[in-house]
Each structure stands twice: as C-alpha cells, then as structure tokens.
C-alpha positions, -999 to 999 in steps of 0.1 A, spaced: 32 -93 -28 38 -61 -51 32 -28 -29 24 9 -40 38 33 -15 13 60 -13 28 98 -11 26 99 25 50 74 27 87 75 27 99 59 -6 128 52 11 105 19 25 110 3 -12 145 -1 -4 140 -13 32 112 -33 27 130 -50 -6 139 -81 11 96 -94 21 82 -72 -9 102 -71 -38 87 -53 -70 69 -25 -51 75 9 -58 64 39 -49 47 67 -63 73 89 -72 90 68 -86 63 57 -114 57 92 -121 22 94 -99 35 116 -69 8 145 -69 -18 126 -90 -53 124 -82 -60 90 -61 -82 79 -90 -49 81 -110 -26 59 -84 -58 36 -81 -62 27 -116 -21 23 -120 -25 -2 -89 -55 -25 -107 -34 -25 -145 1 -34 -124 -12 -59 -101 0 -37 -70 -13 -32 -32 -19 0 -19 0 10 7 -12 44 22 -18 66 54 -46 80 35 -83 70 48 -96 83 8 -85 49 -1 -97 31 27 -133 50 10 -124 40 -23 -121 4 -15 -154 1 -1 -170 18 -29 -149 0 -60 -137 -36 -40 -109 -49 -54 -88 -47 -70 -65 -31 -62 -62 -43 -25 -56 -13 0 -32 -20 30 -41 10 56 -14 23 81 -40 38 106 -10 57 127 -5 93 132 29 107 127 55 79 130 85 74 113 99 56 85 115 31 107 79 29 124 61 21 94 88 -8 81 87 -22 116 49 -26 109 53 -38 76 78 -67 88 56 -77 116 24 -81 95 40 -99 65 21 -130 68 -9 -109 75 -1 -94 41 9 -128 24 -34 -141 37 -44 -106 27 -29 -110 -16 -42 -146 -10 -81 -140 2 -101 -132 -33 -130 -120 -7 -106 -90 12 -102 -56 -7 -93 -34 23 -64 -42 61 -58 -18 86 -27 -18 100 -23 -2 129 
C-alpha cells in the first residue's frame, strides 16, 4: 500500500513507516505542501496513492467523489509523530483489507 502523507503529518513518518508502506511520500516532498486539497486529491487518483490525513475535508471529499483515491483518516487530536506511526503499525492489516475492498473509499483511524 502506497501512502500520501497529508501536511498535517510529519513527513518524517515516510521514513519510519518505510518498512510496511514503502513508495509513500509525502506532500512536501512531491511538491504539493500548501496546495489546495483538490490538488493533493487529483495527484493521489493519477499515482495510485492513499490518503493519509488528520484533515476531516478529505473525509468530505471521499464521500462526495468515492474512490479513488482511498482516504485513511487519523481522527486524533494533537499526538505525536511517534503516536501516529504507532497507529499506523497496528492497523496495517486493516490497511492491507482497506487497498484490497474495491467497495471502501474512506477508514477512520482513531
């Protein structure tokens, strides 16, 4: 599973997370950090990526567009980077059923 790191996440969680999710990226580093989220949505669909976000606009979008892209939303206040991996590790199967199910467009992680 290919993941988008939203701008409210650490990109430092591409590196840590490496290891269950290679290929992701994050925002920044593709050149969409302070972009509209019609602009990181549209990069997600053409790049076969999940959205990984803190933001509940996508959580909208996803209802109104489906998928894809998927969106993966971490519903938790502030946390830290550590919190956010440590969520991310203990739902990877969740996420593994999530790419796999053609009906789901939208998981809350919380």
């Amino acid at each position: 599973m290919k993941l988008l790191f939203d701008q409210n996440l650490s990109p430092r969680l591409v590196k840590a997370l490496i290891d269950l999710y290679p290929d992701s990226v994050h925002v920044r580093d593709v050149g969409l950090h302070n972009v509209l989220d019609e602009v990181v949505w549209e990069y997600a669909a053409r790049h076969g990526l999940s959205i990984v976000s803190k933001d509940a606009d996508f959580h909208q979008r996803s209802f109104l567009f489906g998928s894809p892209p998927k969106v993966i939303w971490v519903r938790r206040g502030n946390c830290s980077t550590s919190d956010i991996e440590a969520i991310l590790r203990a739902h990877h199967a969740d996420l593994l059923w999530f790419e796999q199910d053609v009906k789901s467009a939208f998981l809350v992680l919380d």
